[in-house]
N, C-alpha and C positions, 0 to 999 in steps of 0.2 A: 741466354734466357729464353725458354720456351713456353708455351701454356702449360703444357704437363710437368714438364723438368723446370729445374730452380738454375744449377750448372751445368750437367752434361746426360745426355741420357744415359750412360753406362753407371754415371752416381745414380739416378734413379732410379736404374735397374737393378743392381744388383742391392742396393739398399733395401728399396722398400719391395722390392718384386723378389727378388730373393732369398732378403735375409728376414725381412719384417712379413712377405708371405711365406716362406717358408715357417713363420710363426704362427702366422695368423692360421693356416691351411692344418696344421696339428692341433692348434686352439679348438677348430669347426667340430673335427672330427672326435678330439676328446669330447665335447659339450653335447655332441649327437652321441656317441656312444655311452653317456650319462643319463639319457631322455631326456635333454633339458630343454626347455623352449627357443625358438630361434629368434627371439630378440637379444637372449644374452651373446652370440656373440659377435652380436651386431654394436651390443655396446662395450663388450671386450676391445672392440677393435677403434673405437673412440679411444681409450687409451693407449691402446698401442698404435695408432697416427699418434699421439703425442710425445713417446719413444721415440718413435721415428723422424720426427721434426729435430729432437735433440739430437739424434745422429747426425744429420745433415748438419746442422750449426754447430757442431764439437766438432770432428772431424774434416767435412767441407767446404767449411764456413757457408752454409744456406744461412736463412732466413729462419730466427726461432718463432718469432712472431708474427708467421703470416699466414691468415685465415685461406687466402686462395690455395696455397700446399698443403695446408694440413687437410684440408677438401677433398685435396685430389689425391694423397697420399691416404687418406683413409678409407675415401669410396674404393681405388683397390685395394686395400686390406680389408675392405666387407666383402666385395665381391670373390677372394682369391678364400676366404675362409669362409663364405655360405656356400662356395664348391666342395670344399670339406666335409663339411656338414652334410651336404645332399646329397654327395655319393656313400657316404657312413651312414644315414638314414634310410639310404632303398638297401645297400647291404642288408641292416638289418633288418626292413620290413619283412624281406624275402627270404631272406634264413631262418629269423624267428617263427615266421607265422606261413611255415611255407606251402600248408595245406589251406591257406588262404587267398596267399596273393603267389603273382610271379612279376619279374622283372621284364617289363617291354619298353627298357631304355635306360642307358645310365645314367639319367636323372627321375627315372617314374618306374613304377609297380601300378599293377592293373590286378584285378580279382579275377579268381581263376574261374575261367566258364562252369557251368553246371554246379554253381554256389547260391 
């Protein structure tokens, strides 16, 4: 039992850092490449912590109902799909509108000097 992990970190990991971001992380990037606002998939991923909880207890026997994992299983599935999102956002700020802005970081776009 750890603060982060329920049984073993490797369940952890490849569960929710892998399998559940590797969801979450195509979720961001479809919802950014839709224009959709960045609360939806912050509550996308409210549901899918709750998937995620069911795996662990089907399979690992975790905990289905416990509010400390589902916390920490969801805050990285927000944080792993609003990286998603943020790099499919400056993509397209800077492709679309690229006599506007340029890219000065893979998480920012800057306006381009003499605008």
């Amino acid at each position: 039992m750890g603060i982060i992990w329920e049984n073993s970190f490797w369940t952890f990991f490849f569960v929710t850092v892998v399998i559940g971001g590797g969801a979450g992380f195509m979720a961001g990037r479809s919802l950014a490449s839709k224009w959709r606002p960045i609360s939806q998939p912050i509550l996308y991923m409210l549901l899918l912590g709750t998937a995620d909880r069911f795996f662990h207890f089907a399979l690992f026997e975790g905990t289905l109902l416990s509010l400390h994992y589902y916390v920490v299983d969801t805050i990285v599935l927000i944080g792993i799909s609003l990286l998603g999102y943020r790099l499919t956002r400056v993509s397209q700020m800077v492709t679309q509108y690229r006599w506007l802005y340029v890219r000065s970081g893979p998480f920012t776009w800057r306006q381009k000097k003499g605008i």
